[in-house]
C-alpha positions in Angstrom: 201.9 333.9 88.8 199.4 331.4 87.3 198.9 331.0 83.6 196.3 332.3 81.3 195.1 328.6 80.7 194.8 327.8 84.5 192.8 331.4 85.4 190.6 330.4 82.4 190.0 327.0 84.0 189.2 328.4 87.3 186.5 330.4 85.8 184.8 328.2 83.6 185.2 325.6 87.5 183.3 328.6 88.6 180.8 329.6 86.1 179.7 325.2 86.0 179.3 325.2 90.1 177.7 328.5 90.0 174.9 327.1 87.1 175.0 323.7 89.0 174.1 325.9 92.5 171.8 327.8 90.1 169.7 324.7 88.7 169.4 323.2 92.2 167.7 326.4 93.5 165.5 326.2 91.1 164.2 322.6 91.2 164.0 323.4 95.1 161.4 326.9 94.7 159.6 324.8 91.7 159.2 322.2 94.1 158.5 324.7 97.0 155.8 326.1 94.4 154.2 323.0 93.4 153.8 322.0 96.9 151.9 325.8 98.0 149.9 325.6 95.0 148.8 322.6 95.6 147.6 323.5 99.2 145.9 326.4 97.5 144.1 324.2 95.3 143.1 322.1 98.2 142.2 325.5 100.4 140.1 327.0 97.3 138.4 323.4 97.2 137.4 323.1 101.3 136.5 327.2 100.9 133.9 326.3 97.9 132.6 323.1 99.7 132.2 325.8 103.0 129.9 327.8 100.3 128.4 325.4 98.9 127.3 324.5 102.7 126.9 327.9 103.6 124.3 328.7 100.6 122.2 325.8 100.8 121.8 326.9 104.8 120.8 329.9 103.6 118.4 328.8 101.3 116.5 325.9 103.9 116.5 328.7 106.6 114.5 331.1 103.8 112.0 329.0 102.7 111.1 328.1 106.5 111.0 331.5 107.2 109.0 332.1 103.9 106.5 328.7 104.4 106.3 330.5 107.9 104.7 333.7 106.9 102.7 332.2 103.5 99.2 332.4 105.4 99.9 336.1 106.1 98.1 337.1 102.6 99.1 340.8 104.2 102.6 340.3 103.8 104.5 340.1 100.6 107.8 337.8 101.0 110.9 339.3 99.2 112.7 337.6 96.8 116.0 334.9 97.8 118.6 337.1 99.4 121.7 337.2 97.4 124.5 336.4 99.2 126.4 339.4 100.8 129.7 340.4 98.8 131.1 342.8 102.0 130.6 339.0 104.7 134.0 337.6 106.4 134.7 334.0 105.4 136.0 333.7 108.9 133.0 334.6 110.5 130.6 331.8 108.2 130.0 330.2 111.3 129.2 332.7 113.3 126.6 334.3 110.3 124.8 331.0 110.4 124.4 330.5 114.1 123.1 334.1 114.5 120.2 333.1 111.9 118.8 330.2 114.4 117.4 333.2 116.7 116.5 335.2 113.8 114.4 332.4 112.7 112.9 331.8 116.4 111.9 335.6 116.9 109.8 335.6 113.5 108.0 332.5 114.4 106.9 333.6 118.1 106.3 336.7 116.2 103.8 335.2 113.5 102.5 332.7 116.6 101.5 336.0 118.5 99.4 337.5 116.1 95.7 337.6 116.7 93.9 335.2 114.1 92.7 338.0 112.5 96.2 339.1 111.5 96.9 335.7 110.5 94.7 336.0 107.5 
């Protein structure tokens, strides 16, 4: 049968490797943590730079398409487009290649009118 005194010291063994166990867990998910927030950061940076590229796409292809059609005094250009809330991030790319065609069509378009229509 052991003592009192040496159960006690078992436990309070115990209860000092268990907080010790305890503490290193911890420092390792804090560290784990740091180290996913800052890849977030750095994501959320590369995603706003992709934006940032995307908008100012946007914005050259409009005004070409808008200096395009400024001699048609019969059509009345729309304001900027506002960028589309419901668009994939994945698919960025693939939004801004699909404008280059876009952009083709409406100039053959505007070159095919008769020079009547052009004024």
């Amino acid at each position: 049968m052991t003592s009192a005194a040496l159960r006690y010291k078992e436990i309070v063994g115990m209860a000092g490797r268990a907080a010790e166990d305890l503490r290193a867990w911890e420092q390792s998910e804090a560290d784990n943590l740091q180290g996913r927030i800052a890849a977030a950061a750095t994501e959320v940076a590369a995603a706003t730079e992709r934006e940032h590229r995307a908008i100012k796409t946007a914005q050259h292809w409009w005004r070409m398409a808008r200096d395009n059609v400024s001699r048609l005094t019969w059509l009345e250009v729309a304001e900027d487009p506002e960028p589309a809330m419901n668009a994939h991030p994945s698919r960025l790319d693939a939004y801004l290649t699909d404008v280059k065609p876009l952009y083709q069509e409406l100039v053959d378009a505007v070159l095919r009118l008769g020079w009547r229509a052009r004024r």
